[in-house]
MOPAC internal coordinates of N, CA, C and O (Angstrom, degrees):
PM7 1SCF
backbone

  N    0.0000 0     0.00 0     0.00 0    0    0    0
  C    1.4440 1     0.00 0     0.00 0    1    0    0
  C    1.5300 1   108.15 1     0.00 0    2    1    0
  O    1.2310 1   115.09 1   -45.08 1    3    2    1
  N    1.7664 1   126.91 1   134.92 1    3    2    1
  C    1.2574 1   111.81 1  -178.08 1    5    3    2
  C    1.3997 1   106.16 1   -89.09 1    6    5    3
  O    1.2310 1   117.73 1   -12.61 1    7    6    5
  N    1.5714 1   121.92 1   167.39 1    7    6    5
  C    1.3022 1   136.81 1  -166.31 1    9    7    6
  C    1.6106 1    81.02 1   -70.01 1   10    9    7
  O    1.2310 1   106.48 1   151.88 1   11   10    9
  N    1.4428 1   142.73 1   -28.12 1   11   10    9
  C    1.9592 1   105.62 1  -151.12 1   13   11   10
  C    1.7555 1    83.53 1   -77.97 1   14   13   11
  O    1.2310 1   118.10 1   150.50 1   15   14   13
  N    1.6090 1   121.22 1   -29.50 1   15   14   13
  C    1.5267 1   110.48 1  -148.42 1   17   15   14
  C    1.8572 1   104.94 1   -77.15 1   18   17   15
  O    1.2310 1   121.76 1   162.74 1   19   18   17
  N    1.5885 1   114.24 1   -17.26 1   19   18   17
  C    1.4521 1   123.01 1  -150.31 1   21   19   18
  C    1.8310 1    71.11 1   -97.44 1   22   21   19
  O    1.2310 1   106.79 1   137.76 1   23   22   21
  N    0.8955 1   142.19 1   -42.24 1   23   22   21
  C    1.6425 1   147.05 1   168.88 1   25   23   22
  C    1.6919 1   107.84 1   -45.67 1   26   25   23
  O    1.2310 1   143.48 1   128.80 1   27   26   25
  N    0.9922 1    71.98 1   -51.20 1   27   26   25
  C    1.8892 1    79.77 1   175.64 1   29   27   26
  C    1.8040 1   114.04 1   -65.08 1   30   29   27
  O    1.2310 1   128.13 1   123.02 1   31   30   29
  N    0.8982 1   101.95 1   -56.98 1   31   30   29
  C    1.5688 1   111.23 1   174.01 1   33   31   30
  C    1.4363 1   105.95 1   -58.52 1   34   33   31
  O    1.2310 1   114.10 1   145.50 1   35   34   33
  N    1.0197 1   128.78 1   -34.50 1   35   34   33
  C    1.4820 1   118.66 1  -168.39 1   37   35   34
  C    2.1150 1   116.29 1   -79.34 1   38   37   35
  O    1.2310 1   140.27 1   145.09 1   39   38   37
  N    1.4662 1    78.29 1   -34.91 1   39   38   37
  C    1.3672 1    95.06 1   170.32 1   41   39   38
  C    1.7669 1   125.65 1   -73.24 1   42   41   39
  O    1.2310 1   126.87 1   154.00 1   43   42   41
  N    1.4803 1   104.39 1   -26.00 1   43   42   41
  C    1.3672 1   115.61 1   162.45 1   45   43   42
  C    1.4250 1   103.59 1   -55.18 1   46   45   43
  O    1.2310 1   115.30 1    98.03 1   47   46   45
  N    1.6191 1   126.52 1   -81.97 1   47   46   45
  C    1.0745 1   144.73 1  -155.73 1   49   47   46
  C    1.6313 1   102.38 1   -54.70 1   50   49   47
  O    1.2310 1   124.26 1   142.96 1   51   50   49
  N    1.3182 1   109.43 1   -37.04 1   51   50   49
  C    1.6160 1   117.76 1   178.29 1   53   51   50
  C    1.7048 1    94.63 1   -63.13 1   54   53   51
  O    1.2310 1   114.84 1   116.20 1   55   54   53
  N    1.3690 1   127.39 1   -63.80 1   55   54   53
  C    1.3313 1   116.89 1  -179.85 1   57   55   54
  C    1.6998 1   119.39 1   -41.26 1   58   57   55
  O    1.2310 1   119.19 1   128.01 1   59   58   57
  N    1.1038 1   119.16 1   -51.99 1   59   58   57
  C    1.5657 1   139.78 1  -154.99 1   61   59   58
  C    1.7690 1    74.64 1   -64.95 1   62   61   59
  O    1.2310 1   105.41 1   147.59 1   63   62   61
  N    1.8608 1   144.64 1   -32.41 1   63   62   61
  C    1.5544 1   109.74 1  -166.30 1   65   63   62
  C    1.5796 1    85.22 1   -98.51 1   66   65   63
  O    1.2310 1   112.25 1  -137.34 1   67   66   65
  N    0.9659 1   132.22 1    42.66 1   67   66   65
  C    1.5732 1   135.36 1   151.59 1   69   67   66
  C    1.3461 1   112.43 1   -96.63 1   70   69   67
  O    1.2310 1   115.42 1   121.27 1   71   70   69
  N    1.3272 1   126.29 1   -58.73 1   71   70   69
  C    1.1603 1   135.59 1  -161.78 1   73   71   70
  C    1.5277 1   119.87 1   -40.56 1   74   73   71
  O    1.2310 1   123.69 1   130.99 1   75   74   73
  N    1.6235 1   110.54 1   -49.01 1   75   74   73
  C    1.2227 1   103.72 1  -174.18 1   77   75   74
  C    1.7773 1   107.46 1   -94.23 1   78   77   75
  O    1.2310 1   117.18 1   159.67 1   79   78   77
  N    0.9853 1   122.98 1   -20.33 1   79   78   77
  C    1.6582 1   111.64 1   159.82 1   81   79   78
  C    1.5035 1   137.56 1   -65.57 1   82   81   79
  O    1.2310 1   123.34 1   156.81 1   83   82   81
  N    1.1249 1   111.20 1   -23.19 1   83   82   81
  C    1.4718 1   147.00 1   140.84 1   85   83   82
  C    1.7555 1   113.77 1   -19.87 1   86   85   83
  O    1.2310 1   130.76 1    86.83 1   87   86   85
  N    1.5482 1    96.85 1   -93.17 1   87   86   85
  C    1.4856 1   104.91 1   163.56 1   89   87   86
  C    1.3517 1   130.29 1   -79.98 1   90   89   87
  O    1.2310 1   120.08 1  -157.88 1   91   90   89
  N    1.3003 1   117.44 1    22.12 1   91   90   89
  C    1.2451 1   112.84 1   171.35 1   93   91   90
  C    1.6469 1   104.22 1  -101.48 1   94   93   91
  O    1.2310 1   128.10 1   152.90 1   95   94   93
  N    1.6247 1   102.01 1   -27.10 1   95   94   93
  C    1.6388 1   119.74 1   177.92 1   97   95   94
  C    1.2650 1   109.89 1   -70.17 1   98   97   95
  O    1.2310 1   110.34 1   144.39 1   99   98   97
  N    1.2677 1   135.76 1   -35.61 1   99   98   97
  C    1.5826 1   156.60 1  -171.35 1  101   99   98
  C    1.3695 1   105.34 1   -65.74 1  102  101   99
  O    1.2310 1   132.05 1   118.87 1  103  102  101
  N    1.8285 1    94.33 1   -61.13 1  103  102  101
  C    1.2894 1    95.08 1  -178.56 1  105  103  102
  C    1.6930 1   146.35 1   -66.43 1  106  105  103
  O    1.2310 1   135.87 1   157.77 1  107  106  105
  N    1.7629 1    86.88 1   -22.23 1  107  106  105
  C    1.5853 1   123.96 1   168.36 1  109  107  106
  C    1.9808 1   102.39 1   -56.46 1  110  109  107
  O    1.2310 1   137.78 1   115.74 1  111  110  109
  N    1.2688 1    83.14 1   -64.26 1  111  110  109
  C    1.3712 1    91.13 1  -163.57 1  113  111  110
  C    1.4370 1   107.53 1   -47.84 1  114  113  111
  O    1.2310 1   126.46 1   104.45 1  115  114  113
  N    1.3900 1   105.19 1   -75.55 1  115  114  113
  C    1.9199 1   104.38 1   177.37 1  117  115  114
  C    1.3245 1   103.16 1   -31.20 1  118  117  115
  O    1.2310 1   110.57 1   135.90 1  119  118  117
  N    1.2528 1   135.32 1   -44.10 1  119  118  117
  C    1.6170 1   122.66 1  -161.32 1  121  119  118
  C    1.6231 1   107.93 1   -69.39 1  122  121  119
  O    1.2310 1   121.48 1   138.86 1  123  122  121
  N    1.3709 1   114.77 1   -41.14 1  123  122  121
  C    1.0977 1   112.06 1  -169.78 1  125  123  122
  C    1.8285 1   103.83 1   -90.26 1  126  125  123
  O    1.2310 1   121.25 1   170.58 1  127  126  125
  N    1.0101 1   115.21 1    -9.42 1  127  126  125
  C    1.5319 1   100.90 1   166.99 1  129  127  126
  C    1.4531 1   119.80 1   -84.51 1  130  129  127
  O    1.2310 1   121.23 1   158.76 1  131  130  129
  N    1.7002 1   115.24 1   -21.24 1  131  130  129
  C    1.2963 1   125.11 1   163.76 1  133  131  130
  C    1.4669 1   111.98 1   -55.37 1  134  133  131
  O    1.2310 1   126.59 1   120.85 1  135  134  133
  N    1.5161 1   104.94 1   -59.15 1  135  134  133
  C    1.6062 1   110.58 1   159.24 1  137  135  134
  C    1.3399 1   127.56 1   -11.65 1  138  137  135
  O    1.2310 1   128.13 1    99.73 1  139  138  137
  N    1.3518 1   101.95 1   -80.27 1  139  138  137
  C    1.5545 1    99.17 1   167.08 1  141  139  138
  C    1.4074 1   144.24 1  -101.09 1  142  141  139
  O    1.2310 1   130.48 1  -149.31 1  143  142  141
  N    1.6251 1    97.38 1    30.69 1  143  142  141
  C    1.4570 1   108.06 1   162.81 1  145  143  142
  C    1.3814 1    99.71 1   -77.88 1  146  145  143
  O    1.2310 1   127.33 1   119.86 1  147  146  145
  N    1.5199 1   103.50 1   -60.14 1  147  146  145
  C    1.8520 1   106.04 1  -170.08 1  149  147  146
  C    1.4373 1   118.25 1   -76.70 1  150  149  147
  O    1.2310 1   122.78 1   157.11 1  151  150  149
  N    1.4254 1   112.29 1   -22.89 1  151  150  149
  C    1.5757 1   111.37 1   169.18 1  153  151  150
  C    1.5898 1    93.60 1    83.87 1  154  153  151
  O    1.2310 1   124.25 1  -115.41 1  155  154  153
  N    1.5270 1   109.46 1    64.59 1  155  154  153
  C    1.3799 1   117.42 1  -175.36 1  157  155  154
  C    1.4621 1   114.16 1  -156.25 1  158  157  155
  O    1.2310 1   113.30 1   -34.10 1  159  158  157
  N    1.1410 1   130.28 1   145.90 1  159  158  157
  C    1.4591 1   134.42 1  -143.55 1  161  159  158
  C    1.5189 1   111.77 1  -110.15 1  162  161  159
  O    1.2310 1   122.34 1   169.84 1  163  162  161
  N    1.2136 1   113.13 1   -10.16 1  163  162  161
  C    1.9459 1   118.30 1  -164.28 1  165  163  162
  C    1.2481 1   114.74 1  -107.23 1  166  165  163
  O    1.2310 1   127.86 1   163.88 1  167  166  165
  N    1.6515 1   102.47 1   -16.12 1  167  166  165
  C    1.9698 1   116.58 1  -167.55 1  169  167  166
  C    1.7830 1   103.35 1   -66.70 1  170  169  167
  O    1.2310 1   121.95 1   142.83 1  171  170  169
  N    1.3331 1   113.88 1   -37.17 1  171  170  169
  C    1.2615 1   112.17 1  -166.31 1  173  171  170
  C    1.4543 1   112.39 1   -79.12 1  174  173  171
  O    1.2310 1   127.75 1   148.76 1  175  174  173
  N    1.3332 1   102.69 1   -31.24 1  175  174  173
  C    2.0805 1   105.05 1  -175.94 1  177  175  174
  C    1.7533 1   101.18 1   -84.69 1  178  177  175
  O    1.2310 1   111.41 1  -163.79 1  179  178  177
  N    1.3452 1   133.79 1    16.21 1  179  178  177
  C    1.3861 1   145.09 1  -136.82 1  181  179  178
  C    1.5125 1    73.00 1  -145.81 1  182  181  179
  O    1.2310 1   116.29 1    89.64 1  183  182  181
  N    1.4650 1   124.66 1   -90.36 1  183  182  181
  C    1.3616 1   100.19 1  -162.52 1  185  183  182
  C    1.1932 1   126.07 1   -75.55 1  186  185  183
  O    1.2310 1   123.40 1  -178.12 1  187  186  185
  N    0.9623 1   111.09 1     1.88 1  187  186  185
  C    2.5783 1   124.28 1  -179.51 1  189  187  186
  C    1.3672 1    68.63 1   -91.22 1  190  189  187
  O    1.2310 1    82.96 1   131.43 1  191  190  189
  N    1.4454 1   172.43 1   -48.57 1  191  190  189
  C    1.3288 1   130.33 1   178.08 1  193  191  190
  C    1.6209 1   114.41 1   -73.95 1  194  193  191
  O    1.2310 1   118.16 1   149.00 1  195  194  193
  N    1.0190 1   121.11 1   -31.00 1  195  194  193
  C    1.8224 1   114.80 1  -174.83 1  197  195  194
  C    1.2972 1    82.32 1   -76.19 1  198  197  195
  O    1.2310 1    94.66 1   142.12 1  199  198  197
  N    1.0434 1   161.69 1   -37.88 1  199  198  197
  C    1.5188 1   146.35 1  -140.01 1  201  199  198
  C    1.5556 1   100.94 1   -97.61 1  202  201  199
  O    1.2310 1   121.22 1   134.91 1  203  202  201
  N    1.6867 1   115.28 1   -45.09 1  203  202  201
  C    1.2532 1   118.68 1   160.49 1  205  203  202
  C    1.6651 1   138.52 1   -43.66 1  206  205  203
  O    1.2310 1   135.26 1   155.87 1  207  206  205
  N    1.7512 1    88.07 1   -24.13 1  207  206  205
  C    1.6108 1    96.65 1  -161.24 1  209  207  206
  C    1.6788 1    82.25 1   -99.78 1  210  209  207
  O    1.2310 1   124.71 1   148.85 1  211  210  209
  N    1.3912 1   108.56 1   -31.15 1  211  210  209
  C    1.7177 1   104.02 1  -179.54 1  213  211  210
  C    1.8106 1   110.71 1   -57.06 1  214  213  211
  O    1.2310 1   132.76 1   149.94 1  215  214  213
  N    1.0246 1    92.95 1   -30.06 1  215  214  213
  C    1.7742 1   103.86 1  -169.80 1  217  215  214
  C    1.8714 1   101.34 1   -52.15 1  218  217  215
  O    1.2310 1   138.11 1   116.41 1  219  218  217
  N    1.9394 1    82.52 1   -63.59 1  219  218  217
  C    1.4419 1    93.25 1  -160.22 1  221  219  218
  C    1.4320 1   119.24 1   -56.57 1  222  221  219
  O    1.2310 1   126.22 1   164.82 1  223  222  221
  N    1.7193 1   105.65 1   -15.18 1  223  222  221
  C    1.7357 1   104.04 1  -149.50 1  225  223  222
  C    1.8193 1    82.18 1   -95.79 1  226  225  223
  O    1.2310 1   124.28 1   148.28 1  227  226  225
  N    1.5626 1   109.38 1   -31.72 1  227  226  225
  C    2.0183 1   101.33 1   178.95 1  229  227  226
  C    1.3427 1   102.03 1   -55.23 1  230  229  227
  O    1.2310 1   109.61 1   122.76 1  231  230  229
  N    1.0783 1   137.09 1   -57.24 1  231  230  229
  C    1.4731 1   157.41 1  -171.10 1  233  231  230
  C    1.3808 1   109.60 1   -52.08 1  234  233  231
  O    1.2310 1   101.44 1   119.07 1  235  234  233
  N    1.3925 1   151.42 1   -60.93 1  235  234  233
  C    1.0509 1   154.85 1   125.18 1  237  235  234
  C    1.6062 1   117.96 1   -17.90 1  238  237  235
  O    1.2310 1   126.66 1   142.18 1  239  238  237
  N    1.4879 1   104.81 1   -37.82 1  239  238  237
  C    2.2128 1   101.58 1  -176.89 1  241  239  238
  C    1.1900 1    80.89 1   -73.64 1  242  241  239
  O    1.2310 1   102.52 1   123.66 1  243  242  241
  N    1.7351 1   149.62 1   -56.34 1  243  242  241
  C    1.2309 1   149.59 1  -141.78 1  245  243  242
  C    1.0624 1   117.48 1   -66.52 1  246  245  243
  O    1.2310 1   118.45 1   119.28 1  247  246  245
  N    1.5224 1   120.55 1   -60.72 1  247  246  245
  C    1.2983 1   122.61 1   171.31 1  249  247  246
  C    1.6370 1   122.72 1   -80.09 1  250  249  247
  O    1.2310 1   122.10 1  -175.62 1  251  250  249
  N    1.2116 1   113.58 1     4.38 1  251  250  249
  C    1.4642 1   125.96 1   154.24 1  253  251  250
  C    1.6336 1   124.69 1   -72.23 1  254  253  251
  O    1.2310 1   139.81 1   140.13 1  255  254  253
  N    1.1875 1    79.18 1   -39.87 1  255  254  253
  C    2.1046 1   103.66 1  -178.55 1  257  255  254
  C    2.2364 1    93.04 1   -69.97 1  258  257  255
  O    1.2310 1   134.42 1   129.87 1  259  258  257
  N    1.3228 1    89.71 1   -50.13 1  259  258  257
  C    1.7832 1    87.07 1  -172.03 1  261  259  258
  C    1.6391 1   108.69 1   -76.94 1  262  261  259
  O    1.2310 1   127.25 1  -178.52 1  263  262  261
  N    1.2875 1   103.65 1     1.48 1  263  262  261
  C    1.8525 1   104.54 1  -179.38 1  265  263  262
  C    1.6120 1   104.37 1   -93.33 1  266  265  263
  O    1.2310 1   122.39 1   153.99 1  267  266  265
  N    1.2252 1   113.02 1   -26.01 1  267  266  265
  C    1.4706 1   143.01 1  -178.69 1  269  267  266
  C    1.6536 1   114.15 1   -58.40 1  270  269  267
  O    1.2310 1   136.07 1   144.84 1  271  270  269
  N    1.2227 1    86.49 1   -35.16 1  271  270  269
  C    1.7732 1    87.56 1  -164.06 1  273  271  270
  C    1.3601 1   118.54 1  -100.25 1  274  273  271
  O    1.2310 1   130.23 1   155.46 1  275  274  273
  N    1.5849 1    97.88 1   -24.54 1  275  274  273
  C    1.5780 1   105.40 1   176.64 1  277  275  274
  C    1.6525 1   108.50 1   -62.66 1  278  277  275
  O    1.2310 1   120.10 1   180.00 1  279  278  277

């Protein structure tokens, strides 16, 4: 295997422990700025779950996509 491709892989796998903190932060955030657009209390624990489920389902396509190729 050459060093650029084992470089390459490492940097994938380095991305993939982004992915799900990412959208869980995304999802936080929109909720709580919805929050206080409307001045409402449920938007933020509403999207830290879509953002959670967004995490898990990138995270799962990812290492599905890298199970794929081998």
């Amino acid at each position: 295997m050459p060093k650029d491709d084992s470089m390459r892989q490492v940097g994938k796998y380095l991305g993939i422990g982004f992915i799900l903190p990412t959208c869980v932060f995304v999802g936080w955030l929109i909720g709580y700025l919805l929050d206080r657009a409307f001045h409402k209390r449920f938007l933020t624990l509403i999207f830290l779950l879509f953002g959670i489920a967004a995490g898990f389902i990138s995270l799962i396509r990812e290492l599905n996509q890298d199970n794929d190729t081998k």
